[in-house]
Every structure is written in structure tokens, then in C-alpha cells.
N, C-alpha and C positions, 0 to 999 in steps of 0.2 A: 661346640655344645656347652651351654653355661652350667657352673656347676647344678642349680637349681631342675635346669631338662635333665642332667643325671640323676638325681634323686627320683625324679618323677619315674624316668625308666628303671632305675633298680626295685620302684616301689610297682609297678607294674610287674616285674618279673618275680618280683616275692609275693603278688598276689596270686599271680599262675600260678606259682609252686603251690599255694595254699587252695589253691581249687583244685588241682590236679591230685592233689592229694588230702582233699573232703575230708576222709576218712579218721586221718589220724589230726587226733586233738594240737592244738597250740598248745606247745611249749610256753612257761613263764617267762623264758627270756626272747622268743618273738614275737608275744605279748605286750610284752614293754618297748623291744626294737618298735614294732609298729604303734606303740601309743606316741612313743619318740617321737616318728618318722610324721604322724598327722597334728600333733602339733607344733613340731616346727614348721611345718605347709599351712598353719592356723587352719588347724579343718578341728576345731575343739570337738566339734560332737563326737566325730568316727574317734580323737583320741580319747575322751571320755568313756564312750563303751569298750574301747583295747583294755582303757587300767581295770573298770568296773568287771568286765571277763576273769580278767587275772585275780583281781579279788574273791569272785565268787569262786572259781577252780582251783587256785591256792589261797588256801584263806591262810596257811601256816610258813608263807614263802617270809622270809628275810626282809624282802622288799614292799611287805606291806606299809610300812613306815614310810614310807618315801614314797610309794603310788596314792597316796591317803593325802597327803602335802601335795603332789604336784594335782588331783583334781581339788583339793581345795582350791588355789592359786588357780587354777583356770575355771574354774565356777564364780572366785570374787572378782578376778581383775578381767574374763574375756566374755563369760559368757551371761556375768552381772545376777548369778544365782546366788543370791549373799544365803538363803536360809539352806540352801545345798552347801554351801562352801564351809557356814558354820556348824553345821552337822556333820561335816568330814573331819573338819577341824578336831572337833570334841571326840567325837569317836578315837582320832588320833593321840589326842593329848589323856584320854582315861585309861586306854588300852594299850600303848606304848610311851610311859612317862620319861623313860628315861633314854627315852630316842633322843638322836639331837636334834630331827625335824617337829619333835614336840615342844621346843621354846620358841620358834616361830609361827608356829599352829596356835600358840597359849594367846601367843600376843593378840596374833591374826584375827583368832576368835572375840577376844573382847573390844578391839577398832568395829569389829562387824558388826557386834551386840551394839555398839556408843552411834555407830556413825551412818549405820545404813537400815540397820533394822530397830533402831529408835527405842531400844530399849535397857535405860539408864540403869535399873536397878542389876540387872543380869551383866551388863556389861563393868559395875563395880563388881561384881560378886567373882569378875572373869579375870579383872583384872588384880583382884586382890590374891586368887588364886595362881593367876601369872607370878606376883613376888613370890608369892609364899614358895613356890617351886625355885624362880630362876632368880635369886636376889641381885647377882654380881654379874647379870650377862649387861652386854651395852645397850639394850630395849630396855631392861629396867626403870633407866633413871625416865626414860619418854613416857612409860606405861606409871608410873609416879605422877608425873604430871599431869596426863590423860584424866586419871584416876580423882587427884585434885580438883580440877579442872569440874569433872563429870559431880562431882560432892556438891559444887559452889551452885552451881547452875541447879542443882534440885533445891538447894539450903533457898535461895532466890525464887523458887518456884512455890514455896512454902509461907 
């Protein structure tokens, strides 16, 4: 049996448990095993709704920082929702600043505003907001450049 038919059968039998027992709520940390467990099977939707559960039923869990990042990351990179991805993002980076998943959420958000959702003025405003928080991480000096980069091209548009 390859390890991937294990997964399948342990996620079959942890779905049992979870019908067999209707009744009682998901816990936050089967919430997350099972958001885990569907996107490493790239099944993004079903893990989308696991983190989205866990958010709405713990809104005060530890791990909202980190479930807020991985549906960002899988709204921009699988499931190509760039205005859901940057709305997770933001949500992340105002409400946990001093996460450490909010210095790649700051970035994340202003690449999305520059690159995918075409809108130059928000994506300096995201990006200047990225220094002002994270001067000295190693995306800085890129989101500098970005930043640059995004200035010259409207100065030329002008």
C-alpha cells in the first residue's frame, strides 16, 4: 500500500469517526488535521472550508494567524482567487501585526495589489506599509525594488 492509499484510508476512517459521531462539534485541532490532510490531496476547496470552520468557531484560537496565511497561499497560488487571497492577507497583517506570518502576508498582499489585481496606487500604499513595519527582513530589499519599479511606470504613465 503506497503511502498516499494510507492517507486516503486514514482520511476515510477519520471521516467515519466524524459521522458517527454528527453530534459533537470539530474540535480546532481536527479542523486543522483535516484542512492539512485536503490540501496536501490538493482538494483546496474542502481544505478551504476546514480553515474557514475553524475561523468562524474559534475566532480567538492561537492558530488564527497561521490559518489566515495558509488560505491566503492557497486562494493566490491554487485556487487563483487573488481579491480572496488579498483580503485574507489584510485581514491578517491589521489584526495580527506582529505575527510572524504577517511579514509575508504584508509582502504577499502588495505583489497581488502590483501584479494581479492591477492596482498600482494600493499596491505602493501596501508596499510602503510592508517597509514601514518590516525594514530589516530579506523581502524588504525586493519590495524596495517592486516599490521603485511600480513609482517609474506610473511617473511614465504621466
Amino acid at each position: 500500500m503506497t503511502y498516499k492509499n494510507v492517507l486516503m484510508v486514514l482520511s476515510l476512517f477519520g471521516a467515519l469517526a466524524m459521522v458517527a459521531g454528527c453530534s459533537k462539534q470539530a474540535t480546532e485541532d481536527e479542523l486543522l488535521k483535516s484542512a492539512t490532510l485536503h490540501h496536501g490531496r490538493d482538494e483546496f476547496d474542502a481544505a478551504l472550508s476546514d480553515f474557514q470552520e475553524l475561523t468562524e468557531k474559534y475566532p480567538k484560537s492561537d492558530k488564527i494567524p497561521e490559518v489566515l496565511y495558509a488560505m491566503g497561499i492557497i486562494c493566490q497560488n491554487e485556487t487563483k482567487e487573488f481579491r480572496k487571497a488579498e483580503s485574507l492577507y489584510t485581514r491578517l497583517v491589521m489584526n495580527f501585526p506582529t505575527d510572524p506570518t504577517s511579514q509575508g502576508a504584508a509582502y504577499q498582499r502588495a505583489r497581488i495589489l502590483a501584479w494581479n489585481l492591477h492596482q498600482p496606487d494600493s499596491a505602493m500604499a501596501a508596499y510602503e506599509l510592508f517597509l514601514q513595519r518590516y525594514p530589516d527582513i530579506l523581502a524588504a530589499s525586493s519590495a524596495r525594488q517592486e516599490l521603485d519599479s511600480l513609482k517609474k511606470s506610473l511617473t511614465k504613465a504621466k
